[in-house]
C-alpha positions in Angstrom: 135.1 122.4 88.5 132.9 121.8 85.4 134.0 118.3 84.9 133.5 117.4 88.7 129.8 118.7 88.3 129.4 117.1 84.9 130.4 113.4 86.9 128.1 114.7 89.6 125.2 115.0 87.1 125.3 112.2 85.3 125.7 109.7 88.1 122.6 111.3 89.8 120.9 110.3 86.0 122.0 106.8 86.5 120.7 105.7 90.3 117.4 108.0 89.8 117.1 106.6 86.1 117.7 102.9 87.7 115.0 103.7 90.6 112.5 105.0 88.6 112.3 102.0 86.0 111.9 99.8 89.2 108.5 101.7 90.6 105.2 101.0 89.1 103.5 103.9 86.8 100.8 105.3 86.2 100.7 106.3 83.0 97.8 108.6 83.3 98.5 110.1 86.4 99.8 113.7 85.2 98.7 116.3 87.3 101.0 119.3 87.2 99.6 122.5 87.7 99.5 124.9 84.6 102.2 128.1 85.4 103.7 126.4 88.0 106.9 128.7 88.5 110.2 127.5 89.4 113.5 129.4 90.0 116.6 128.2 88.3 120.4 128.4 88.6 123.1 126.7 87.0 126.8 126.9 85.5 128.1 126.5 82.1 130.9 125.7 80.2 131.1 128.8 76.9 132.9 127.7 73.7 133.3 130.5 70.5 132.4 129.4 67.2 133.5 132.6 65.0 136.4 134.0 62.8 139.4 133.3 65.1 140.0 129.8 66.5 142.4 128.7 68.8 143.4 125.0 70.3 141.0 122.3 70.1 138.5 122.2 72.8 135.8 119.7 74.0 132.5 121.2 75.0 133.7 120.9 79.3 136.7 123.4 78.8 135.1 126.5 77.9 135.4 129.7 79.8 133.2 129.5 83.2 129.9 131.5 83.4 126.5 131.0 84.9 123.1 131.8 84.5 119.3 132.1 86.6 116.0 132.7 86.0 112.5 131.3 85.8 110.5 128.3 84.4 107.1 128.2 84.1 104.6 125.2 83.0 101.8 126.4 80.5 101.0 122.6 79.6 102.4 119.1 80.6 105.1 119.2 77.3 105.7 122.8 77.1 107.5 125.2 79.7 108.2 129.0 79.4 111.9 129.9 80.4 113.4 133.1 81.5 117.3 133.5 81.4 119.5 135.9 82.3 123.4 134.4 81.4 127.0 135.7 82.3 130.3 134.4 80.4 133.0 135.1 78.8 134.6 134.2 75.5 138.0 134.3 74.0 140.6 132.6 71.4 143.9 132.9 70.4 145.4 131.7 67.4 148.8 132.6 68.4 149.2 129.7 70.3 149.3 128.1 66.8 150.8 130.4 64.9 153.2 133.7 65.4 151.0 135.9 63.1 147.7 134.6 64.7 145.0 137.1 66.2 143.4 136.9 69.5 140.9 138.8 71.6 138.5 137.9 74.8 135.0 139.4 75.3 132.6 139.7 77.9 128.7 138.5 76.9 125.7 139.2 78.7 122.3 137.6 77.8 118.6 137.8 78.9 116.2 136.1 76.9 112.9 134.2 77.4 112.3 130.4 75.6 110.6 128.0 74.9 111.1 124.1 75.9 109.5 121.0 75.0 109.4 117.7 76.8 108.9 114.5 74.9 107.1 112.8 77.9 105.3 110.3 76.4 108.9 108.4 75.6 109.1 106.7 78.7 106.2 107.2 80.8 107.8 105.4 83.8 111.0 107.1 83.5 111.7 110.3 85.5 114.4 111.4 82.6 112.6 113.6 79.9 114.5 115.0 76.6 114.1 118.2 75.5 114.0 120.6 72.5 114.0 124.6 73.0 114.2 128.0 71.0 114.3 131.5 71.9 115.2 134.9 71.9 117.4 137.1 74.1 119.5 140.3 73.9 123.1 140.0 73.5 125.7 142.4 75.3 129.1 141.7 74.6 132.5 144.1 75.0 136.0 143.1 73.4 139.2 145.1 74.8 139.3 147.5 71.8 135.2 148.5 71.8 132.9 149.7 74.4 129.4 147.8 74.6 127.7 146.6 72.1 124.3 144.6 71.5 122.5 142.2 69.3 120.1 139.8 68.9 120.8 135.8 69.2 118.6 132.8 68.5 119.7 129.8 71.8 118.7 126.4 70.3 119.1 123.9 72.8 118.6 120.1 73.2 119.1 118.1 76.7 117.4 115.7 78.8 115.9 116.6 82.3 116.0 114.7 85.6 112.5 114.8 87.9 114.7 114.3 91.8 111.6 115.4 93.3 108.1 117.3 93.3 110.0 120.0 93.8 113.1 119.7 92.6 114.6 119.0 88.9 117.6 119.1 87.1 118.7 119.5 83.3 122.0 118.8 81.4 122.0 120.4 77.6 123.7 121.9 74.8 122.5 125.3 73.8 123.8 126.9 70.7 123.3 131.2 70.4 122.9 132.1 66.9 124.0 136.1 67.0 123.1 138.5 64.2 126.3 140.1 64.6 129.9 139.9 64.0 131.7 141.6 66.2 132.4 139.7 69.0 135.4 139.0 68.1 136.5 142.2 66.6 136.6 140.6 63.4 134.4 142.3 60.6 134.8 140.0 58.3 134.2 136.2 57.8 130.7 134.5 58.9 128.4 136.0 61.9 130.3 134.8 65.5 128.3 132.1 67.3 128.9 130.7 70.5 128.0 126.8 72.2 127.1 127.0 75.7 127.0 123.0 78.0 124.9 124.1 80.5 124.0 122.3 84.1 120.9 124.0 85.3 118.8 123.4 88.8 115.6 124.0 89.3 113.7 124.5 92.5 109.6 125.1 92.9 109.6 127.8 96.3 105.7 128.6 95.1 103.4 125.7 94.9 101.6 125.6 98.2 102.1 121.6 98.6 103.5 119.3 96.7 100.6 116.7 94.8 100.4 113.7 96.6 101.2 110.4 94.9 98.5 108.6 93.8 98.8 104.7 95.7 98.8 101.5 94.0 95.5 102.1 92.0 93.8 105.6 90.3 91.8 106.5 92.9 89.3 108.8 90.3 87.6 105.3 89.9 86.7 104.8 93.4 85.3 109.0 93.9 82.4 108.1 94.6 82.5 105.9 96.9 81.9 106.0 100.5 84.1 104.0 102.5 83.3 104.6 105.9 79.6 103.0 104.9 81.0 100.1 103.9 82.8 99.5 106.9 79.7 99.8 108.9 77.7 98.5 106.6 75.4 95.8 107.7 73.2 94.0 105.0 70.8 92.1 107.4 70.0 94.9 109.8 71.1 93.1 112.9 73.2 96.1 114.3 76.6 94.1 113.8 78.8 95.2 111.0 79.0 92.6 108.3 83.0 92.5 108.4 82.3 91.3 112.5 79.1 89.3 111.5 79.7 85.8 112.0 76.2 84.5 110.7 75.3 86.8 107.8 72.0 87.1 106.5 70.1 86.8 109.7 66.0 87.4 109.1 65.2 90.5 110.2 63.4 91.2 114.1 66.0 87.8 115.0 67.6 88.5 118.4 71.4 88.0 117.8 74.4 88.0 120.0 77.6 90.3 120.1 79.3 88.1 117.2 76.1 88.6 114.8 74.3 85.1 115.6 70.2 84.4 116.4 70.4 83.3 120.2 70.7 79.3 121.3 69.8 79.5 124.9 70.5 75.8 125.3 73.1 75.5 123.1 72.0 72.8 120.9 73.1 74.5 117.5 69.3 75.4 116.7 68.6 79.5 117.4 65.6 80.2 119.3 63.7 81.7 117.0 63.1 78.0 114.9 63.6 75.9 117.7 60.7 74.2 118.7 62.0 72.7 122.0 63.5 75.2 124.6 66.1 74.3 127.4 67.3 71.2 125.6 69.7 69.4 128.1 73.5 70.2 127.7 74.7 67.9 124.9 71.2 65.9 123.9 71.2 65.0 120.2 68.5 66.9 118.4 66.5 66.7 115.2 66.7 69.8 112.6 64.0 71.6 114.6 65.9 71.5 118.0 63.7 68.3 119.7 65.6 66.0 121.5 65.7 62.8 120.3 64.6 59.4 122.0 67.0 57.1 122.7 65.2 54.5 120.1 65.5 57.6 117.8 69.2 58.2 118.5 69.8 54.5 117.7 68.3 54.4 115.0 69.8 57.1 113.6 73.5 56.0 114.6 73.2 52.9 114.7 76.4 52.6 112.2 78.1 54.6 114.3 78.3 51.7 117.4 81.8 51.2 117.0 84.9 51.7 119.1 84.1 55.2 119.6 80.6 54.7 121.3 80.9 51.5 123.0 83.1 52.4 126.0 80.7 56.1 126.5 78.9 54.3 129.5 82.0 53.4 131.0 83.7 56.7 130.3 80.7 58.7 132.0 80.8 56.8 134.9 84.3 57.6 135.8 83.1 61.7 135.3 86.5 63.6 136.0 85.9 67.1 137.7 87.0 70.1 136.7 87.3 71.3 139.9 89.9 69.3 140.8 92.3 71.4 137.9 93.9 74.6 137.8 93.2 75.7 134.5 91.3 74.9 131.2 94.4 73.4 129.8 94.9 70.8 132.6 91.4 69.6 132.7 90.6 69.2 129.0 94.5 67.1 128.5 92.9 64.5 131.1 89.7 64.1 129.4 91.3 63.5 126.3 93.9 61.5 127.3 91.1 59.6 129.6 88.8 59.1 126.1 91.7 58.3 124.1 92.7 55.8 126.5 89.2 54.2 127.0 88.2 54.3 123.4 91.7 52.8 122.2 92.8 55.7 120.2 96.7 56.3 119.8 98.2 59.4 121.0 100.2 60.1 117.9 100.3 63.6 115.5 97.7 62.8 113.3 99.6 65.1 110.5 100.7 64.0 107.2 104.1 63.7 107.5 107.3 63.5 104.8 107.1 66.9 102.6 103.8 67.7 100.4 102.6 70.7 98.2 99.5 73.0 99.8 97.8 76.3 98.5 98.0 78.7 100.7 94.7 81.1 101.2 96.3 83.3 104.0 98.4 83.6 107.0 97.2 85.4 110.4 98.7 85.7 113.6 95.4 87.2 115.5 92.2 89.2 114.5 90.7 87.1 111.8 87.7 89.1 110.3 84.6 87.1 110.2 84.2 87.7 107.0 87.5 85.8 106.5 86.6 83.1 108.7 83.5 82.1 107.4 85.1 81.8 103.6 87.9 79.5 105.0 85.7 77.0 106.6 83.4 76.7 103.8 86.5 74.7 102.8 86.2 71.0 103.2 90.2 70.4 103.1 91.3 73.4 105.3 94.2 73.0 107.6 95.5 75.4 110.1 99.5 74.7 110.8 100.5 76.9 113.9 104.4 78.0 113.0 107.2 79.2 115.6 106.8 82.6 115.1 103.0 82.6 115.9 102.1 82.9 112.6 99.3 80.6 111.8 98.7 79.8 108.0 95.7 78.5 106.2 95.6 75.7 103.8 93.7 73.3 101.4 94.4 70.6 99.8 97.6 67.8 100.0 99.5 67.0 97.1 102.5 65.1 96.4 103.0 66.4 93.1 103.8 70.5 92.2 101.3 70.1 89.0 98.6 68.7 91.2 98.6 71.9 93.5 98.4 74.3 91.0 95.5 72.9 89.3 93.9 73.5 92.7 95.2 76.9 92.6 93.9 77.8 89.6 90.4 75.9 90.0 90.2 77.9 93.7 90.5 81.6 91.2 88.2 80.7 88.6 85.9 78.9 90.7 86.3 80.8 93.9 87.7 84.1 93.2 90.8 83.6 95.5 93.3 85.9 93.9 96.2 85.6 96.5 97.0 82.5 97.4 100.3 81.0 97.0 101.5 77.6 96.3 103.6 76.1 99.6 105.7 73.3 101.0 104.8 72.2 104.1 107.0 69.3 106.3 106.4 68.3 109.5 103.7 71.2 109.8 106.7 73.8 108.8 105.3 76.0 105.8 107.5 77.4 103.4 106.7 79.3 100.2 107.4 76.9 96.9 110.6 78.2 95.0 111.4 76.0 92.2 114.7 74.9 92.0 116.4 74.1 88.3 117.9 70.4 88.2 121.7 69.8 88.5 123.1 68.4 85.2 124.4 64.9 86.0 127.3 64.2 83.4 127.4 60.2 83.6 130.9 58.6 84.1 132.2 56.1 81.4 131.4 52.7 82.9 128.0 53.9 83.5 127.4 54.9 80.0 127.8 51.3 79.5 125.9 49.9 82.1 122.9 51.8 80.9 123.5 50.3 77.4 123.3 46.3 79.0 119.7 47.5 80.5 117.6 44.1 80.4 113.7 44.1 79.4 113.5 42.9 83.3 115.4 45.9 84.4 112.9 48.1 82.4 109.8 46.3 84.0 111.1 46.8 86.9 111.4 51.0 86.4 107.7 50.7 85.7 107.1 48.8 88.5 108.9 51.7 90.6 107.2 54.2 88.7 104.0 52.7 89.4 104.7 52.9 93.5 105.9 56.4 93.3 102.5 57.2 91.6 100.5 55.9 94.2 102.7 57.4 97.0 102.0 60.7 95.1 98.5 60.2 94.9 97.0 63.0 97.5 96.5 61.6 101.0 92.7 63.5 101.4 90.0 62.6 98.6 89.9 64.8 95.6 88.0 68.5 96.0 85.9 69.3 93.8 84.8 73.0 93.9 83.2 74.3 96.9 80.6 76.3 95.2 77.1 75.5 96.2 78.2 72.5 98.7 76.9 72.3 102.1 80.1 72.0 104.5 79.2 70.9 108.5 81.5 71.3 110.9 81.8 71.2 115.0 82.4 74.2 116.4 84.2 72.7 119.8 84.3 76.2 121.8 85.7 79.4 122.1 88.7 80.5 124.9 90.4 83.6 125.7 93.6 81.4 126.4 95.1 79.4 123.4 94.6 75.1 123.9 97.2 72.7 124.2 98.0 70.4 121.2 97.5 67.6 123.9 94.4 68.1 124.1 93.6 67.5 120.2 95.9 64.3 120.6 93.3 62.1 118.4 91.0 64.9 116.9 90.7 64.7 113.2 91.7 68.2 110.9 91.3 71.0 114.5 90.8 74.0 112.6 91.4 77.5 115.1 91.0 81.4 114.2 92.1 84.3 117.0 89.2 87.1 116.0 89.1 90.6 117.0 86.9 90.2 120.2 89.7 88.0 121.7 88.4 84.5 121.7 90.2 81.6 120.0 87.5 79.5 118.1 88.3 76.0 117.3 86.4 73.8 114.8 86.8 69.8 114.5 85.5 67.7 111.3 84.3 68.3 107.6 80.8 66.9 106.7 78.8 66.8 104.0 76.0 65.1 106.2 74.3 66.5 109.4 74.2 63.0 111.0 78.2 62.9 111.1 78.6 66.0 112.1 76.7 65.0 115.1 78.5 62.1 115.5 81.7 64.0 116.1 79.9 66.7 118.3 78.8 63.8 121.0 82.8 62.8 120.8 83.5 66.5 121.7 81.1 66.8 124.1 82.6 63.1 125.8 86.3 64.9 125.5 85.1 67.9 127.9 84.2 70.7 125.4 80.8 71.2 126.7 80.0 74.3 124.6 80.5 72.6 121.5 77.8 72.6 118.7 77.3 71.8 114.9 77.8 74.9 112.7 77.2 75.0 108.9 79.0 76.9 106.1 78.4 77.2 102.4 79.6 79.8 99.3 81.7 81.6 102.2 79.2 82.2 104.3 77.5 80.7 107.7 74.0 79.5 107.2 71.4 78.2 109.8 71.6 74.7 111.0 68.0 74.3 109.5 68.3 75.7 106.4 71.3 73.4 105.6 69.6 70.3 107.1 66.9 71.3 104.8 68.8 71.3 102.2 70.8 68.2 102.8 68.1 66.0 103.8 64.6 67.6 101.7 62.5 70.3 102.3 60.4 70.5 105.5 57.2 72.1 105.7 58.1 75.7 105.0 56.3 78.2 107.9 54.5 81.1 106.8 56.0 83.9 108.0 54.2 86.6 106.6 52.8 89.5 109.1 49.4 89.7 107.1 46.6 87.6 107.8 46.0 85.4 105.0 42.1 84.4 104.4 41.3 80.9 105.7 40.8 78.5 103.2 40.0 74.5 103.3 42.8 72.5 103.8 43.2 69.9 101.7 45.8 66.8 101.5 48.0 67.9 98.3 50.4 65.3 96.9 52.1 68.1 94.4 54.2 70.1 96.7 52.8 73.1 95.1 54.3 77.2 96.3 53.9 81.0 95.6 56.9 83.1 96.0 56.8 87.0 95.7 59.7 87.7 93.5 60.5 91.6 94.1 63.1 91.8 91.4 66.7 90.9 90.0 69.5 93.2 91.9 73.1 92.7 92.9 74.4 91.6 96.4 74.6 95.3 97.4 71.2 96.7 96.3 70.8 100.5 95.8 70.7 102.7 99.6 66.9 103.6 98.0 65.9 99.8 97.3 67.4 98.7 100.8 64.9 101.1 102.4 61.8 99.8 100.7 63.0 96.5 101.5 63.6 97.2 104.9 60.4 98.8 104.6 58.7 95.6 103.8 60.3 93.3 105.6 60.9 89.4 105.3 63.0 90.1 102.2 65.4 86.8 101.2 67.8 86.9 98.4 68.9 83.4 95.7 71.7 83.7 93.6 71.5 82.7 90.0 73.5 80.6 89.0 76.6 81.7 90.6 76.6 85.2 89.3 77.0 88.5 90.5 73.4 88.8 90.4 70.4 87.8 93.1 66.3 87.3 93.3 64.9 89.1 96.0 61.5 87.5 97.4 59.1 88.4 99.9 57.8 85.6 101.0 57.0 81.8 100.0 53.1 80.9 100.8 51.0 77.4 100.0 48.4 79.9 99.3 47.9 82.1 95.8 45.5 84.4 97.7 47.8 84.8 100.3 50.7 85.4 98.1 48.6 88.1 96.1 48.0 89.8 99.0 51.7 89.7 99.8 52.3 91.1 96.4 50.0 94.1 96.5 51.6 95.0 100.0 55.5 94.7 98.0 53.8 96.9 94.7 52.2 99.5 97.4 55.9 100.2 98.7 57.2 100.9 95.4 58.3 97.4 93.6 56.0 97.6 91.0 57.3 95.0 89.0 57.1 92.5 91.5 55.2 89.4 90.5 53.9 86.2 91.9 55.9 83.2 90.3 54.6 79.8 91.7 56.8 76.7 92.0 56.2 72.9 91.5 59.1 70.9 93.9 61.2 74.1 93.4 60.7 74.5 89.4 58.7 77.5 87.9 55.2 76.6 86.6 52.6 78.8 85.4 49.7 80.2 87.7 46.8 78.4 85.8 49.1 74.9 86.1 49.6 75.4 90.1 45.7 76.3 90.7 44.8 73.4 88.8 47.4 71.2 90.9 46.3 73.3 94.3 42.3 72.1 94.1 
């Protein structure tokens, strides 16, 4: 019986050993409760160590006895045990000898200890040794005497096995040093001792609930912390949540749509609010300001764009296919394309690299994309979508032939970018699959090579380089280099959004089709990857000529979606910047300036997500824009840019009056800082 539990036991050590080494600790997360009582129960093996000895035993074939009691925690290395233990003890020296004594004796104990756990050993380890010490009361009767009692001393050494919150089990040695010598009826010799292998169980029936395991990270850090405000939280007050908001950072008192966007009643990619035209025709080219633009304008501003695939337009409008005369989206948009593909020459081919290449990976989604998500992707200028069988749609950048060159990407994309989780992939014949390197095969060469390698000619070796040099160039990447996205301006057509998912057919043709399946349903598909507005708009008029009426120009930069004008701005120069502040500014004389002269109210130097008491004096205010310096975690907050210093002081005294009263007015020479005396001088 002892040895089947004893095999028991220790194989439980092993596999619970085994499983805890393979979880992740925490090696601060202790939070026992002080005096946490648990019963206990368990069997052991008793062994004499006195005056008469018998056969050799091992510490498993003792006489059979158990024990039960209490443990209690009074700190998160020391425990408080109470035992009460039943056994039996005897020898008999005959067995070795004719003359030898014997004798067998009943022992009772009860007794209260004291155990120490070396927990710091192996923090991630649910196996703990131990050390304890005690006292107890003794009871023992032989065959010849009636009861007696004494006082013994248990020391004990073990190692103990957390199986659960509530359950643990220990395996030890316990030694009971007895101030008597009588057990064995034997007045003579040394004092009689006895060693006691014990297999204990203990089991908490008290603590209310068990403490709940603390998940992947200590959550004491994030206490304070209110989560359900960040999920609603919505940094430019348009009433959209910022993890739905599709155009962050929309000026406040801007009208915006269910996605988080300034309204475009006409659709020409310009929001109402700065565009100076209204009701624009359905797919006119515009200017930065939403005007139309002459035809002798619209030449002029293509006019390196008359090739192949605007010569044949006329002829392609003339021969207008209806959409009536189709059953569904799909159908009607596959003519068109295969009408303009025709018309304008273009083959019908997968315009996908093909043969085996090395990507990054930035993520994999089968549907609800948050916009948040979406917006950091196509700020991108190499991403690729690649549609797999099961549904699964993974994002990409970059194309390399070489492993090396891919990492580099990698690890320029988490200094530069801060993306932490992508992975390095394989990608043939628009099948993805995670990069696994395989070790090469040793190659033991065969005799006759051996000595064809040694007749190797100096034109044999030219020719290697010459090989060399070809496999290079094959592995140079197919796409330009990328240089960080940080700071850069991306354009991109936005060619519509469906409820129902678009044939490949119809993208026959269409350079890099990028498409994201948000939460509200739609599928929104993307086209191109500009650095300049005017191609951009190029490719939008092709879209427009394929069928996708709704599309429109869309701009993206540092992960975010910014206004058509503000990137045109910043692409092509500065336009004349509108005042925009509520308070009537004196009237002064104007005056033809050359130096391009501005005041800016500069409330202060916060980070992205200012203090709940800040927001509401800017909100306050009003008209509040944020800059990032250089990169950082860290943003200027303005209230306003004005051609004017009075007008700008008067800006500043309303900003100080609502509590920023170390706002200042910091004036600017072609966007550099000057002093105030410098840019009144230059302003008369």
């Amino acid at each position: 019986m002892t040895k089947s539990l004893f095999r028991l036991f220790v194989a439980t050590l092993i596999l619970c050993s085994v499983n805890s080494f393979a979880q992740d600790g925490y090696p601060d997360d202790k939070v026992k409760a002080p005096f946490q009582p648990m019963l206990s129960f368990g069997t052991g093996s008793y062994l004499f160590k006195g005056d008469i000895v018998g056969p050799k035993k091992n510490f498993l074939m003792g006489n059979q006895g158990y024990h039960f009691g209490a443990k209690m925690n009074l700190t998160d290395n020391l425990d408080l045990t109470f035992l009460i233990g039943n056994g039996s003890l005897n020898e008999d020296e005959s067995i070795n000898s004719d003359d030898g004594a014997s004798f067998s004796s009943d022992v009772k104990t009860a007794g209260l200890g004291l155990r120490y756990s070396f927990n710091n050993i192996s923090q991630n380890s649910k196996l703990t040794p131990f050390l304890s010490i005690g006292g107890e009361l003794l009871n023992f009767k032989t065959e010849s005497r009636k009861t007696e009692t004494a006082i013994a001393i248990p020391m004990g050494i073990g190692v103990m096995l957390d199986v659960s919150e509530r359950i643990g089990l220990d395996m030890g040695l316990r030694y009971h040093y007895t101030l008597t010598d009588m057990i064995d009826g034997v007045e003579e010799g040394a004092s009689d001792n006895f060693l006691v292998t014990t297999f204990t169980v203990h089991y908490d029936l008290f603590t209310p609930k068990p403490r709940k395991a603390r998940p992947y990270s200590d959550q004491r850090f994030y206490a304070e912390v209110n989560f359900k405000a960040l999920d609603v939280e919505d940094s430019d007050g348009d009433l959209i949540a910022d993890i739905d908001d599709y155009c962050p950072e929309t000026p406040e008192g801007v009208k915006v749509d269910a996605n988080g966007c300034p309204i475009d009643d006409d659709k020409d990619g310009i929001p109402n609010y700065i565009d100076e035209e209204a009701n624009t025709p359905r797919g006119a080219i515009v200017n930065e300001k939403g005007a139309q633009l002459t035809d002798e304008q619209s030449k002029s501003m293509y006019s390196k764009f008359n090739a192949a695939s605007r010569e044949y337009a006329n002829v392609y409008n003339e021969n207008e296919i209806s959409k009536d005369e189709f059953k569904s989206i799909n159908e009607y948009l596959i003519a068109k394309a295969n009408a303009y593909n025709i018309v304008n020459d273009i083959p019908s081919i997968d315009t996908k690299i093909q043969g085996k290449r090395f990507a990054v990976m930035l993520g994999e989604y089968r549907d609800d994309v948050p916009a948040n998500v979406i917006n950091k992707f196509l700020s991108f200028e190499d991403l690729e979508s690649l549609l797999q069988d099961d549904g699964m749609v993974v994002y990409s950048v970059g194309s390399y032939g070489s492993f090396d060159k891919a990492i580099n990407r990698q690890t320029q994309l988490e200094l530069n970018e801060g993306m932490d989780d992508t992975e390095i992939v394989e990608v043939e014949d628009g099948v993805v699959t995670l990069y696994s390197p395989t070790p090469p095969t040793p190659v033991v060469p065969k005799k006759e090579e051996v000595a064809k390698e040694e007749e190797t000619t100096e034109e044999t070796v030219a020719a290697t380089e010459q090989t060399n040099e070809v496999e290079e160039l094959k592995e140079e990447d197919p796409k330009k280099e990328v240089k960080s996205s940080v700071g850069k301006i991306t354009f991109r057509v936005q060619i519509g959004a469906y409820k129902v998912v678009l044939s490949k057919d119809i993208f026959k043709g269409v350079p890099n089709v990028i498409s994201f399946t948000s939460n509200d349903g739609f599928t929104r598909y993307f086209t191109g990857s500009y650095t300049d507005y005017k191609d951009a708009v190029e490719q939008q008029n092709n879209m427009l000529l394929r069928g996708f009426e709704g599309s429109f120009v869309v701009a993206f930069k540092d992960g975010k979606k910014i206004g058509l004008y503000a990137a045109i701005r910043a692409v092509n120069g500065k336009l004349p910047r509108r005042n925009t502040s509520k308070v009537a500014t004196p009237k002064v004389e104007k005056k033809e300036v050359k130096p391009n002269v501005e005041y800016v109210v500069q409330i202060g130097v916060y980070k992205e997500n200012v203090p709940a008491n800040v927001l509401a004096k800017m909100t306050k205010i009003g008209e509040v824009v944020k800059e990032n310096i250089n990169n950082s975690k860290l943003y200027r907050y303005y209230a306003g840019t004005y051609n004017d210093y009075a007008a700008a002081n008067t800006r500043l005294q309303e900003v100080k009056t609502a509590g920023f009263n170390d706002a200042f007015v910091k004036p600017l020479l072609d966007g550099k800082q000057i002093s105030i005396q410098n840019a009144k001088t230059l302003s008369e």
